[in-house]
Structure formats: structure tokens, C-alpha cells
C-alpha positions in Angstrom: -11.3 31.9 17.7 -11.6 29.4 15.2 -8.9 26.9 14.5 -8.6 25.1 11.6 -10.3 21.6 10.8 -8.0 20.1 8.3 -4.7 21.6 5.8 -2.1 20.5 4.0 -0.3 20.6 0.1 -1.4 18.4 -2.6 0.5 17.7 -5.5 -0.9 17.6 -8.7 1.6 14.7 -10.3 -0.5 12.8 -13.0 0.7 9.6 -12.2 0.0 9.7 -8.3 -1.3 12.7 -6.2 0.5 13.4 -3.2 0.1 15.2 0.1 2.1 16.5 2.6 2.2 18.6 5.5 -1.1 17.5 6.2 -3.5 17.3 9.1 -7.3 15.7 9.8 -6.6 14.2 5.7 -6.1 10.2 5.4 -5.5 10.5 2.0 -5.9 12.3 -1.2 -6.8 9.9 -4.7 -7.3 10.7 -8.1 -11.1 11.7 -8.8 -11.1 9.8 -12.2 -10.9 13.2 -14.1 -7.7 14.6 -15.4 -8.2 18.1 -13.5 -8.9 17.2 -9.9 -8.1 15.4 -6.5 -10.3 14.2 -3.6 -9.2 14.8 -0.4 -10.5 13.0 2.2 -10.8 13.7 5.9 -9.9 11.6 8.9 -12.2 13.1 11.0 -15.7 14.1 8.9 -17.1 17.4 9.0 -20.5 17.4 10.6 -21.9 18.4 7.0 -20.9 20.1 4.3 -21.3 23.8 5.0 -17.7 24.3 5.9 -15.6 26.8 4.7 -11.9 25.5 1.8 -9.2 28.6 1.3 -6.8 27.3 -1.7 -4.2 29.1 -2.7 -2.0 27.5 -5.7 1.4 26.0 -5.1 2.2 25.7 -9.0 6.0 24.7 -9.4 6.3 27.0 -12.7 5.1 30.1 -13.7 2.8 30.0 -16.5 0.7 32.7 -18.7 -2.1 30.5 -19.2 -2.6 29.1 -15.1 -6.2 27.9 -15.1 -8.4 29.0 -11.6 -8.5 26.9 -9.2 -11.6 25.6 -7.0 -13.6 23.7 -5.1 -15.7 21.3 -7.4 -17.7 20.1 -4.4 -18.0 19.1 -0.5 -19.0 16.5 1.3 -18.6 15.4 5.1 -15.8 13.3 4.5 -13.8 14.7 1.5 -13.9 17.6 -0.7 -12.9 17.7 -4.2 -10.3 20.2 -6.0 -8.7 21.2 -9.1 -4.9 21.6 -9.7 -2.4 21.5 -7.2 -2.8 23.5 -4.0 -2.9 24.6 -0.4 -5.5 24.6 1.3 -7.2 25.1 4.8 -10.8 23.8 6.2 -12.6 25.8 8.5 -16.0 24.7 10.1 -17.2 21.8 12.8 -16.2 18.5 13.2 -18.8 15.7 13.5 -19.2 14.8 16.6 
């Protein structure tokens, strides 16, 4: 059964991202674009096939909710738009 690698909730506050219920994550920083946040691991991934489930954890309805994604992996962080959830599923380096 797999377990998960990494998880948590990150906030999408313009001022200064935040994270919370977290684990495998030492942080999560600004990307230096308006629309997404780096999160970065504690533990690295042993590459970057791994597998990021986001679900959105917006704090108001809105008609006009852009998608959220993944812009891109790496072993150590992975980098998302808009606030979210998410879960990391794949190997650890070893």
C-alpha cells in the first residue's frame, strides 16, 4: 500500500504564504510570481516522477475560481498555483 510522501494546506495570503498541517515540507515561499508557491520538502523525492493531488481550500466562493495546478516538480520542492491541499505520492531519496 502506498503511503503518502509529504501533505499539508497552504495558504495563499499575498503578503506571506503559510502552511499548516504539514508533513515531509520545511517550508513553503513565495515563487516571485503573483499566482504560485513553492513548497519545498524535508526529505527529497528520489526524482521528480512523483505523483501531487490538490484539491482547493478557497476561503470564498467565487464564479470566476481559476484551476489550480502543478507548474512543475522537482526532487526537493514542487511548485503550485492558488491556495490548496495537497498530497505527494512517490519514493523518497534514499
Amino acid at each position: 500500500m502506498p503511503f503518502p510522501k509529504a501533505y499539508g494546506v497552504v495558504s495563499f495570503d499575498a503578503s506571506s504564504p503559510t502552511l499548516v498541517s504539514s508533513y515531509n515540507v520545511a517550508s513553503v515561499t513565495d515563487n516571485g510570481r503573483t499566482d504560485s508557491r513553492r513548497v519545498n520538502f524535508t526529505a527529497n523525492m528520489s526524482g521528480t516522477n512523483y505523483v501531487v493531488i490538490l484539491t482547493p481550500t478557497y476561503a470564498s466562493y467565487d464564479n470566476s475560481i481559476d484551476p489550480f495546478y502543478v507548474y512543475s516538480r522537482a526532487a526537493d520542492h514542487f511548485i503550485v498555483s492558488r491556495e490548496m491541499s495537497f498530497v505527494v505520492f512517490g519514493a523518497l531519496a534514499t
